[in-house]
N, C-alpha and C positions, 0 to 999 in steps of 0.2 A: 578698535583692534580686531573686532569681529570681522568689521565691513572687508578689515584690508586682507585678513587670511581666505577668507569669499571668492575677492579677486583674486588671487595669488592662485585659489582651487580653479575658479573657473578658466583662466588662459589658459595651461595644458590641457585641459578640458576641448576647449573650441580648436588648438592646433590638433588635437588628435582624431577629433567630425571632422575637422576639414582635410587631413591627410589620409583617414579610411576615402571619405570621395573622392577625391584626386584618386587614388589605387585605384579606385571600380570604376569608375570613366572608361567607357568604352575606348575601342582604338576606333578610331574615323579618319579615313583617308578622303584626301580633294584633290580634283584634278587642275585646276588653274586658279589663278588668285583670288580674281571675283567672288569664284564659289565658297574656294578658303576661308573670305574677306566676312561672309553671309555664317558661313558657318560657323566661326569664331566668335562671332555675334552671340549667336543662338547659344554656343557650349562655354561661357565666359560661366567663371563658377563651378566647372563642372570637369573641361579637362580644355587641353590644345589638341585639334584635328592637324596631321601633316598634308603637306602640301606636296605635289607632284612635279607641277613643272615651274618651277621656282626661279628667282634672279630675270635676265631679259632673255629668256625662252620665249617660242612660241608654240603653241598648241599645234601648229600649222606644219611644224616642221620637226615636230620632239621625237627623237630615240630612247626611251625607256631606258634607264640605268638600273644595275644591279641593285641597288640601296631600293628603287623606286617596286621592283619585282618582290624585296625582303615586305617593306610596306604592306603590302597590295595583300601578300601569303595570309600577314600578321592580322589584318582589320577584321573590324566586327561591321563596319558598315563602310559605304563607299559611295562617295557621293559623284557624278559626272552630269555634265550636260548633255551629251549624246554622240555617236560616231561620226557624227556630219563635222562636228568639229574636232573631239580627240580620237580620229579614226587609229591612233598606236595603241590604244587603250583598249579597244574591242576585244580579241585575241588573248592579251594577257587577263582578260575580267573572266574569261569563258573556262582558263587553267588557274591563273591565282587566285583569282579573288571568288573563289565557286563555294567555299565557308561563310562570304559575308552578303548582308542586304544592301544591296544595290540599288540604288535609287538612279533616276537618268531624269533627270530635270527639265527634260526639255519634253519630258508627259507632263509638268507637275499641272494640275489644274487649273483655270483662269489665265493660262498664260497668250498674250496675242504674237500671232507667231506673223509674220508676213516673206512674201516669198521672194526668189533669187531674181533680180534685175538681170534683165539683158545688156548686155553690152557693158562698154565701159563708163559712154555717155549713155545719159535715163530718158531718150528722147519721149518713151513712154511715161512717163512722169511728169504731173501737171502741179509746178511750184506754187497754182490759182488756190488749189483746192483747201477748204479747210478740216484737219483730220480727226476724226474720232477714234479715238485707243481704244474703244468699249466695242466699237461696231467694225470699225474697218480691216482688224487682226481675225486670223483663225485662231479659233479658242482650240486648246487643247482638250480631248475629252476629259471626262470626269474617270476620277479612280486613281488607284497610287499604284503603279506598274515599278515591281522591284527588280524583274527580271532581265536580267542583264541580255540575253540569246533570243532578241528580237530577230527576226528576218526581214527582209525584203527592202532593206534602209539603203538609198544609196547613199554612199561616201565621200562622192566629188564634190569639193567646196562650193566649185560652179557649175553644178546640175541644178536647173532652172525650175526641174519638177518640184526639188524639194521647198523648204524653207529658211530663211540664212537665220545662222544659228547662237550670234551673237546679240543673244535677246535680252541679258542684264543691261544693256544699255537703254532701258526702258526702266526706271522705278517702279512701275505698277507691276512690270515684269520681275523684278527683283525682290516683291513682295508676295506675289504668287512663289516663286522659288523657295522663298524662307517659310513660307506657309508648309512644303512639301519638306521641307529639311527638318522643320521643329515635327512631324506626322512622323517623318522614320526614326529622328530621335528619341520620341515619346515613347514608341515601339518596340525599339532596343534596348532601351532603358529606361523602364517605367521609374527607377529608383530615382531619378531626376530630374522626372516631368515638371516638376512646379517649378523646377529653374528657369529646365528649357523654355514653357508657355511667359512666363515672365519676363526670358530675355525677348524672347520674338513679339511680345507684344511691345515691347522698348524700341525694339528696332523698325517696326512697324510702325511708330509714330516720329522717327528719324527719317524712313524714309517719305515719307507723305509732306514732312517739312520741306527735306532736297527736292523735292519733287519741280515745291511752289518756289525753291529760293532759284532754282537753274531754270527755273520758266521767267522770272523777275531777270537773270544773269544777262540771256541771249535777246529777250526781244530787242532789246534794240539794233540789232544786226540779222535778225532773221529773214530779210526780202534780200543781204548780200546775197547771191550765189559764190560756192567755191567747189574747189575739186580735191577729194581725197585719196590718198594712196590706194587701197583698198575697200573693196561696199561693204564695211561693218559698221557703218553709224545706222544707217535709214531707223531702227528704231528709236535712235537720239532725234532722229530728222521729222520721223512721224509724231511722234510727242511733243515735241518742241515745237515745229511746224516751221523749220530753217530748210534754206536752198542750198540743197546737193544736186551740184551742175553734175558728175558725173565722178568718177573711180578711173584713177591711172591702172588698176591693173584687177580682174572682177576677183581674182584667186590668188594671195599672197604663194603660192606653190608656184604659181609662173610668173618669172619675167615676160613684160609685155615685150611685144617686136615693134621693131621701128615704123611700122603702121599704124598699131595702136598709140605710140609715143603722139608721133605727126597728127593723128585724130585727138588727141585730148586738146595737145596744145593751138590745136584750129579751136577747137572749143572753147578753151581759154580766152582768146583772143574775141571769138563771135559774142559772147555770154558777159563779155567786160565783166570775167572772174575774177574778184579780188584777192584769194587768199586761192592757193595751194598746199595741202598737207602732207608731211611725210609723216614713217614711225618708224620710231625707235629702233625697230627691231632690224629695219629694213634699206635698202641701197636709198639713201637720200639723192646720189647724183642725178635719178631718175625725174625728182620732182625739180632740177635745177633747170634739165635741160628741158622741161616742159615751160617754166615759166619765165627761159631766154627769149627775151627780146617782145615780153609785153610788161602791162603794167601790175603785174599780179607779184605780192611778195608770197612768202614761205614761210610755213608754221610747222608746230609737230603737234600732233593727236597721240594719246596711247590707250586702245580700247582695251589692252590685254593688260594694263598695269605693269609693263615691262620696267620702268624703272621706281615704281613704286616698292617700296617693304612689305612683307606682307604682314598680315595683321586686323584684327577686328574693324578697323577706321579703314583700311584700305577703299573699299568701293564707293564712302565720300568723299575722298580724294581723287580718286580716278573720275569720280562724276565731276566735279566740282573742276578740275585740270581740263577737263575736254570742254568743259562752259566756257572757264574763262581763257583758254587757247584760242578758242572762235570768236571770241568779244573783239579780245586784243589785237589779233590779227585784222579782221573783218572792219572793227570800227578806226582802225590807223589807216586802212588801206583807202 
């Protein structure tokens, strides 16, 4: 009779711990899913971070909604990868978001950055080589820059000076990230450090597995070449060590002209490219009329997780979808 009045005390007990934390759970806002995906990870236990450009948006082409402006006012912390890719997000970080710690992920330390391909086809690119993630990336310096009102950053997708900026499509990438995200969250909220360190070291042995299972998924199609929509895999390409014959188009912001079209699809043809990819988000007709009249079929990639949910499991999904889209494709063709 004892035991059972015990329990009876202890559950309102534990719902009432766990609904004070829920209340003190920082507000954390995220700019795209991946990030979302990382950081839901990390604050599982703790609270739900919002998401910015949510459903089949793209970073590439997003207008900021009033709801997304109320967010931004409201946060205690702000997570983004950097203005090379949510160049809509600069601007409003500098007037709304000037209350919260601002993290830009694309300082976070360890991370191997590599830079913007010329052209659409990579004629500079040697599919021989074998690549090392450790040696052949620019590391990010060391130190945790929260400061949103960097200067001197250019903002064109396809400015060759810079670096391309879709670097979670690297695991070892995505683990430097979470590394940088559980640092601001421990900072902001010291009162739930030992979650945060506890989810991020769970996720951190999640991704180290993905890592080995999509290196296991693609070898055996990694000497195909093919040709994707847009140059956001090379860090899927450099880790993996698969042939990317080239990019229909280097900057989802521009349609290619019918020079560029007529160049890929001579490529197509020269390269006996198997697979052609389009996304989601994007004019599929484009990848039809490149892969008229050879023998290469059509796939879809989604680096941005456009029709994924978003959600803690997000980014093994999206990893795991772009593995096995290039198996399938690749090893049918």
């Amino acid at each position: 009779m004892k035991l059972a009045v015990g329990i009876t005390l202890a559950i309102p007990a534990f719902l009432v711990a766990g609904s004070l934390q829920a209340a003190d759970a920082p507000v954390v806002v995220t700019s795209i899913k991946p990030v979302h995906s990382l950081v839901s990870a990390i604050m599982q236990g703790v609270g739900k971070p919002e998401l910015i450009v949510d459903g089949a948006a793209s970073p590439h082409t997003y207008n900021l909604k009033p709801s997304n402006a109320r967010a931004l006012q409201e946060a205690k912390v702000i997570f983004w990868v950097g203005p090379g890719l949510e160049a809509f997000l600069e601007k409003p970080l500098e007037s709304l978001g000037s209350d919260a710690i601002i993290a830009r992920l694309d300082n976070a330390p360890g991370l191997v950055k590599l830079p913007f391909r010329e052209g659409g086809a990579f004629e500079a690119h040697d599919d021989g080589d074998e690549h090392d993630s450790a040696s052949a990336g620019e590391h990010a310096e060391a130190g945790h820059d929260h400061d949103h009102a960097e200067a001197d950053h250019d903002h064109d997708h396809g400015d060759h000076g810079g670096f391309d900026t879709h670097l979670w499509l690297d695991p070892m990438n995505a683990k430097a990230m979470a590394t940088e995200i559980t640092t601001t969250l421990v900072a902001a909220d010291p009162a739930n450090a030992l979650t945060y360190e506890a989810n991020a070291k769970a996720l951190d042995d999640r991704l180290d597995a993905l890592d080995k299972e999509i290196a296991a998924t693609v070898s055996p199609v990694k000497d195909k070449p093919f040709i994707v929509f847009h140059d956001a895999y090379q860090y899927f390409e450099h880790r993996y060590h698969i042939r990317v014959a080239g990019s229909i188009t280097v900057s989802p912001e521009t349609i290619p002209g019918a020079e560029r079209v007529s160049e890929i699809h001579k490529k197509v043809g020269d390269l006996g490219a198997t697979c052609v990819f389009a996304e989601p988000q994007f004019e599929p007709r484009l990848v039809n009329v490149v892969i008229e009249g050879t023998k290469a079929k059509s796939g879809v990639l989604d680096p941005e997780a456009a029709t994924l949910p978003a959600g803690p499991d997000l980014y093994f999904t999206l990893m795991r979808g772009i593995a096995d889209s290039m198996r399938n494709c690749l090893a049918s063709a």
